[in-house]
N, C-alpha and C positions, 0 to 999 in steps of 0.2 A: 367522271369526265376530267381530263386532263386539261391544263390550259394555264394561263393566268388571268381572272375576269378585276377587271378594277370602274371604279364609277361613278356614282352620286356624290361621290365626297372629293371631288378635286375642285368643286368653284360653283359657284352659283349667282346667279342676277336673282333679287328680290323682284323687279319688274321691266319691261325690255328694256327698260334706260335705267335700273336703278345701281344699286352699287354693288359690287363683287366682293365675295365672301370664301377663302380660302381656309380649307380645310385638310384633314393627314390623306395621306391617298391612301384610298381601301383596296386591301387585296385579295383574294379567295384562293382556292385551290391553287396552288404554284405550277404549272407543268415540271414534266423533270422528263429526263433521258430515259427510254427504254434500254434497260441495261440485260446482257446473255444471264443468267443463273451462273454461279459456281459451279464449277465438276467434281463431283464426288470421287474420295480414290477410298476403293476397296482394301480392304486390307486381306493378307495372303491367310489363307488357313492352315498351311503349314511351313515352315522354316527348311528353307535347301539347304543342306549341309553339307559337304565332301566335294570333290572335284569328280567322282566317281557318277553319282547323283546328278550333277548338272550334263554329265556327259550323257548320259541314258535320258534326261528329259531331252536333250538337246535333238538327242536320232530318233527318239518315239516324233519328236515336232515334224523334223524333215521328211519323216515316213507318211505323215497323214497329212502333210501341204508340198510335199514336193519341195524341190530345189527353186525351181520357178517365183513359186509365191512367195518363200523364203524373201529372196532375191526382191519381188516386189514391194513385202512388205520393209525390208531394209530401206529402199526407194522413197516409200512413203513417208519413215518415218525423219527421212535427209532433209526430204521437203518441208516438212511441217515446222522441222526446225529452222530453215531460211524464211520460213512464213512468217513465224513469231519475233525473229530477229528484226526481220521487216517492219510490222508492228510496232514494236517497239520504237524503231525512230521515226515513222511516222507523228506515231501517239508523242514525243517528245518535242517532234518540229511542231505539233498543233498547240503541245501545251503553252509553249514557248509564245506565241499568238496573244496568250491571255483569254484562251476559251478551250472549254471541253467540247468536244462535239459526240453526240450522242454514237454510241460503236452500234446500237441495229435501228437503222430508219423503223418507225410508227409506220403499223399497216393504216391504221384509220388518223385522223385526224386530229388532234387534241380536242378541237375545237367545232367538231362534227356537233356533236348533240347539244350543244347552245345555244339555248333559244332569247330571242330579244325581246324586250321589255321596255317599254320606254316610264319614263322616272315617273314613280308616284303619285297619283294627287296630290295637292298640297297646297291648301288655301292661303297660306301666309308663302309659299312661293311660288308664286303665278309665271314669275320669268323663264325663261329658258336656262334647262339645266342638262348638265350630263349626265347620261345615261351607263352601264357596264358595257362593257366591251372586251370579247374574249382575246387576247394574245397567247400565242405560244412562248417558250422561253426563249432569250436571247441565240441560246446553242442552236436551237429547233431551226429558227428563224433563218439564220445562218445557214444552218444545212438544206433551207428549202428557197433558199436564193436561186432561179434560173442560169442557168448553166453558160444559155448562151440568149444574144436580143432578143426579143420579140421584134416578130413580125410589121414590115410599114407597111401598110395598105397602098398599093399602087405606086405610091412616092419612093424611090428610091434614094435619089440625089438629090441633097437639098443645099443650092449655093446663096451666097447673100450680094447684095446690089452693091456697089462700092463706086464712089465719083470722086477727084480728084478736085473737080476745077468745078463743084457745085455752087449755084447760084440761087439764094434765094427768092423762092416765087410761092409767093403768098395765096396766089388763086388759085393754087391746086390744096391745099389746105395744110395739115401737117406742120415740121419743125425741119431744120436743117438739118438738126441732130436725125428726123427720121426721114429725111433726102426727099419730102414734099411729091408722093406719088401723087401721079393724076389718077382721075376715076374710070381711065382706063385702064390704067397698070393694077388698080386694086381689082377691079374686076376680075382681070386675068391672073391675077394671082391664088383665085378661089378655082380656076381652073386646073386641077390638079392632074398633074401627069410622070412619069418616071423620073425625070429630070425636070427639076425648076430652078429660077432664082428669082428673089424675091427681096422687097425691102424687111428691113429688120434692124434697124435701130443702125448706130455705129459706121453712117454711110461714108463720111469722110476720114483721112486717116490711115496709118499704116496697118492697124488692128485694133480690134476692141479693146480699149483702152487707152492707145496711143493717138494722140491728135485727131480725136473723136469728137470730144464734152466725153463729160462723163471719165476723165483720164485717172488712170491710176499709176503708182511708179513702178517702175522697171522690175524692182525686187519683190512688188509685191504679186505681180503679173507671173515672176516665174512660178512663185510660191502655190498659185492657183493652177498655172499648169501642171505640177506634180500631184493634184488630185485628181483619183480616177475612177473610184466606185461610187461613196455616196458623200455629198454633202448638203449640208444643214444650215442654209443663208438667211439672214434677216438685213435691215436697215434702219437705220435711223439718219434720217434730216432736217433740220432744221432745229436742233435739239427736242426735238420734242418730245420725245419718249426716254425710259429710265431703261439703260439694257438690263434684260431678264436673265437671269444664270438658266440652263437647262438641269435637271433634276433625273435622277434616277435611270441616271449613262452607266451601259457597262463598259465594263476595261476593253473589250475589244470594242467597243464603237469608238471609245476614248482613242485608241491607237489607230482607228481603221478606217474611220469617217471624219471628214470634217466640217470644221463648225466658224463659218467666217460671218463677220457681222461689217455692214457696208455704212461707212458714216460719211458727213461734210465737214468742212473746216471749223467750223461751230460747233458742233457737236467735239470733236476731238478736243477742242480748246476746252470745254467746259469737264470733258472726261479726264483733260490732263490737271485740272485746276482742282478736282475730287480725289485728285493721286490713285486712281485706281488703274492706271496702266502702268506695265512696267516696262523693262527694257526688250521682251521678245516682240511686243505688240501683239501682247494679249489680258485678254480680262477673264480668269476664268478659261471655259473652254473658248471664248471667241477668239478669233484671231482676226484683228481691228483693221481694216483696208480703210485708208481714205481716200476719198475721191475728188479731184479738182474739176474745176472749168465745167459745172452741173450745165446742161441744157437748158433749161427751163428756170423761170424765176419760183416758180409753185414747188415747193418741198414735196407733198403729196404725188404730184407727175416724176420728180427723178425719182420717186420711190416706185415705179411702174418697168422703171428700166432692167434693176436686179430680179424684180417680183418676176416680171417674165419672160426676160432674157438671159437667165441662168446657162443656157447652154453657151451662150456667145463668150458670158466669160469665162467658164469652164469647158471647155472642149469636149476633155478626155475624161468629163464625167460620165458613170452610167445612170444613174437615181441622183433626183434632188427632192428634197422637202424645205417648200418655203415657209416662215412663220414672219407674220409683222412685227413689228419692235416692240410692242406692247405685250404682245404674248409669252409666256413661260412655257415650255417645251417639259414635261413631265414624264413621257415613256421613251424609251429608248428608240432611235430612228429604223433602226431594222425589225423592231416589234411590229412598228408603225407601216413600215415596207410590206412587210408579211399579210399584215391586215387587211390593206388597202391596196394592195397592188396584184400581190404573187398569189393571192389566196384568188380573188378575182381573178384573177387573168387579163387585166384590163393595162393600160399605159398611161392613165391619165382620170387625177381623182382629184375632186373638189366637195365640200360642203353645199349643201344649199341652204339657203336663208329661213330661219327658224320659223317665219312667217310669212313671210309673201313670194308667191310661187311667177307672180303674172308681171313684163317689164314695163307695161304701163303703170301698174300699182307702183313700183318700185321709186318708176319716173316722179311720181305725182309724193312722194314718199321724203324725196331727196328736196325736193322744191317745195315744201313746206317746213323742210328742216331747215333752207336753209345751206344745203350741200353744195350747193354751185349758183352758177347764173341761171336765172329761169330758160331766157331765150333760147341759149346753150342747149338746155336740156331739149325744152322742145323742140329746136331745129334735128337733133338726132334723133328723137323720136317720130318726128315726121317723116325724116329722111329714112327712116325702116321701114315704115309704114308700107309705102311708096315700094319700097323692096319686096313686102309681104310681109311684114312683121304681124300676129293675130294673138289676141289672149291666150293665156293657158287655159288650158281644158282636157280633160280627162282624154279626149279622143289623141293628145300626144304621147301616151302611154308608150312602152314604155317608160319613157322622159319623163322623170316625177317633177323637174322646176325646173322656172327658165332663168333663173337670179340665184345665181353663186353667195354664199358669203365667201365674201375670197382673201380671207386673212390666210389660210392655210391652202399650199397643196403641193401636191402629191404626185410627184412622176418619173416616167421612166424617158430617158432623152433617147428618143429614134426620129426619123428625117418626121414624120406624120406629126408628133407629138410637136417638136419644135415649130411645125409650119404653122400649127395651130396655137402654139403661143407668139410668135413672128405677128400673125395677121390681127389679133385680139390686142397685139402693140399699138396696130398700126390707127384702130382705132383711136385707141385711148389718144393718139397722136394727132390724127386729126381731126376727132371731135369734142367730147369732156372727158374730165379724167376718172371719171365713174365707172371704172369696169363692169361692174354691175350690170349695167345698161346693153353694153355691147357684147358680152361673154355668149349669150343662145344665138345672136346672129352669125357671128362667126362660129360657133356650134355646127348650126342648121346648117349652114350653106359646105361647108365639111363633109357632115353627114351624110347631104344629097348623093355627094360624092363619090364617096369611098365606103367602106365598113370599118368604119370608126366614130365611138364616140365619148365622151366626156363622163367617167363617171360620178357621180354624185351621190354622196351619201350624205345620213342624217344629221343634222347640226349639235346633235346630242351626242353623237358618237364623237365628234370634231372637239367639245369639249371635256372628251374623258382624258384625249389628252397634251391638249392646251388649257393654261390657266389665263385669264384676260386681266392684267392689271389695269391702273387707271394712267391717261397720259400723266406727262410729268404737269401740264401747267393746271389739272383738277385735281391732281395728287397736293403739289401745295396749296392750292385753296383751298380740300379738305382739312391738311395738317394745320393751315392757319385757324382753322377756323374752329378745331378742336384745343389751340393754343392760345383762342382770344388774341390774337397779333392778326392785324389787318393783312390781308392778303396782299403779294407784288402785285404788279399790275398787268392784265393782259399783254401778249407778245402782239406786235404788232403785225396785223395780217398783209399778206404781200397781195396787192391785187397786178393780175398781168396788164397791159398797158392794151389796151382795144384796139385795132384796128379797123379799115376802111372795108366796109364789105361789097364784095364785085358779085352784082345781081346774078344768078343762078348758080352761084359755089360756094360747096361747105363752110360750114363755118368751124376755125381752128379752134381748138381750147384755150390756146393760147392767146387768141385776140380775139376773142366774143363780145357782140353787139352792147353796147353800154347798154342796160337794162335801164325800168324807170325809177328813180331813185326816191330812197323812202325815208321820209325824214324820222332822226334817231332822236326818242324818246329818252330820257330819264328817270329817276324815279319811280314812284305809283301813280297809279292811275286816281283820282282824287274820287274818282265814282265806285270804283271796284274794289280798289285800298290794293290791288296786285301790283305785283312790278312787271314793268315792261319791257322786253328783251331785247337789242340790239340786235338787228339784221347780220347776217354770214356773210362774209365777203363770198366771192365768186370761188376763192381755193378753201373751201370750207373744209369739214371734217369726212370722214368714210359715213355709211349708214350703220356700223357695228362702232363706232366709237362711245365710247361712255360719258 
């Protein structure tokens, strides 16, 4: 079997919140190019000699192929020689690329007879771990890129809403930044037909970017327009995370995709105070975008903008792969393409949650962590309910889960894909910032639709290749704490400023109902000898956070 399987040994949780353990990445069989055999050359059994000699083989030839065939094999062998001339620069404009590409396509598949396994038992590591995962090699990958889009289910044209002279209006829910649709524009905007428009972030403003929130500068704006096949975005806000270098790029991705990392003013100040940027405005493979005038006071929420708005600020992209800030990018993006996209045949790929498959679990989940405001949460859960929101159960099958882990994903930008990250905005905009929560409804109500759907694979595979570090502000209180030097002191949590709620309308994430307030403990408990944990503000952490 041909391929590249890699696996168990890029990272590991000892328990689903315990700590990450980085290891060499294991590699198996290598795929390689199906290459033609050499051509054998015969050698003559006897030696022509004389001019006499060649004269007499010459007319015996003529006599038993005619003048004709003569003639055509002269033809033939004209052409053969423009053929390989041909070749030849071809094969020199490819090399020139920084990749070989295999000279006879694979009848079967590398990665045909691979069968899956998921990780070991393993009593001392109970947590979620990766699994192998076959890839083809870079070259392969390459040469089995689709040619042309994939098909949009129904949707053809996909416009975005745009107001000039917008006015804030808080009892349709939402933010300025996402132009405060009522719940009849969201409605209708699940109504899918050849031509739409729809809200989608960036509603004020000349373009995404420019006098939007969320701005970026002119030069960096164009720099993003000039990508146009695949790129590879993360974020960081609020400094919260340590950027991750990506690992194990080939030279043609290195030249051929790109790799932009989306920061705030804070974040850049403290990256330029570590001297690790230089004068291109990059770090490594990233190429550092900052952004002004954020939307939102919640770091976590402007991180929803690039997570799912990727096509807004790239256009004339065809593939994007998202990763969080936290995570390390280990297999080359077009491996990763191949895998999960082209190998499927699918346009739209996500993880699901290593654990819980059902969004009330998930709800109930976050609200004991701690992930947001209660109320919050259950006013969206109700509000689904109401919609038709029902437990997971086997009778959804195909549909293996209704709760993404959505650090990572995976797609191909067509009008269908984007309308489906557009409206999965639009939540996160006007109710928590827990995509989690809202990701199967805006699924479901798609699906009803159209023949499209979201696919989801194993959270083991997700880990073969991403590595999860820890944020920056657990990072130093581990390292404090392995250094006997008292740890800094927590960052302080931003809570958004509540607002007045108008009886029968959503409630924003942005201004959620004061919850009841729990008074902060110190210390141990004098009966248990435990310590007691301080309550999560309302802009808490993800539910995959460490």
């Amino acid at each position: 079997m041909e391929g590249t399987m890699t696996g168990g040994s890029l990272g590991l949780r000892s328990g689903s919140y315990g700590s990450l353990q980085q290891q060499q990445l294991h590699n198996g069989v290598a795929a390689s190019p199906i290459l033609s055999p050499p051509l054998s050359v015969r050698k003559p059994k006897m030696l022509i000699s004389g001019s006499r000699e060649k004269e007499r083989i010459l007319q015996r030839i003529c006599k038993i192929v005619g003048r004709r065939k003569v003639g055509m094999l002269l033809l033939l062998i004209a052409c053969a020689a423009v053929f390989c001339s041909l070749f030849s620069i071809v094969r020199d404009e490819v090399a020139s690329t920084g990749v070989h590409l295999p000279i006879a396509a694979f009848t079967e598949h590398p990665c045909a007879n691979f069968s899956f396994s998921p990780p070991p038992a393993d009593r001392k590591r109970t947590g979620p771990r990766p699994c192998l995962v076959c890839y083809v090699s870079v070259e392969q990958a390459v040469a089995l890129m689709p040619s042309l889009p994939s098909a949009s289910h129904v949707l053809k044209n996909l416009h975005f809403a745009t107001e000039d002279t917008l006015v804030a209006n808080e009892s349709n829910g939402g933010s300025m930044f996402g132009g405060h649709p009522s719940l009849q524009q969201r409605d209708r905007s699940f109504d899918i037909k050849e031509s739409m428009t729809v809200h989608c972030g960036f509603v004020k403003g000349k373009k995404p970017g420019q006098g939007t929130g969320f701005d970026i500068d002119d030069a960096d704006l164009a720099e993003m327009a000039l990508c146009q096949g695949v790129v590879v975005a993360s974020a960081i806000f609020g400094n919260y995370d340590i950027i991750q270098q990506p690992k194990n790029i080939s030279e043609y991705a290195k030249k051929n995709a790109c790799f932009y990392m989306f920061v705030d003013e804070e974040t850049e100040l403290s990256i330029k105070n570590s001297s690790l940027l230089d004068g291109t405005n990059r770090i490594g493979l990233w190429r550092l975008v900052v952004v002004h005038n954020l939307p939102y006071a919640d770091a976590r929420r402007n991180g929803k903008v690039p997570k799912l708005l990727l096509h807004r600020l790239f256009p004339n992209v065809r593939y994007s792969i998202w990763v969080d800030g936290k995570l390390e990018l280990v297999v080359d993006p077009y491996q990763i393409l191949e895998r999960f996209l082209w190998r499927k045949k699918v346009t739209f790929a996500i993880s699901r949650h290593y654990r819980r498959f059902d969004v009330f679990e998930e709800a109930e989940a976050n609200k004991a962590a701690g992930k947001y405001d209660n109320a919050s949460i259950d006013y969206q859960i109700e509000f689904y309910k109401k919609e038709g929101l029902t437990h997971y159960s086997p009778a959804k099958l195909p549909i293996t889960s209704d709760v993404p882990e959505g650090c990572v994903i995976i797609r191909e930008h067509i009008p269908i894909t984007n309308l489906f990250t557009c409206l999965w905005f639009n939540e996160v905009d006007r109710f928590t910032s827990r995509d989690q929560i809202s990701f199967s409804t805006v699924r479901d109500k798609i699906m009803s639709r159209v023949n499209w759907t979201a696919d989801m694979f194993m959270d083991c595979e997700r880990r073969n290749f991403v590595v999860q570090a820890y944020h920056r502000d657990l990072l130093e209180q581990r390292l404090a704490s392995l250094s006997n030097k008292p740890p800094p002191p927590p960052p302080l949590a931003i809570r958004e400023s509540p607002r007045k709620l108008i009886p029968g309308t959503p409630v924003n994430g942005q201004g959620t109902p004061p919850s009841k307030k729990v008074p902060v403990r110190r210390g141990k408990d004098r009966k248990s000898g435990s310590r007691r944990h301080r309550p999560k503000s309302s802009t808490g952490r993800d539910s995959n956070s460490l």
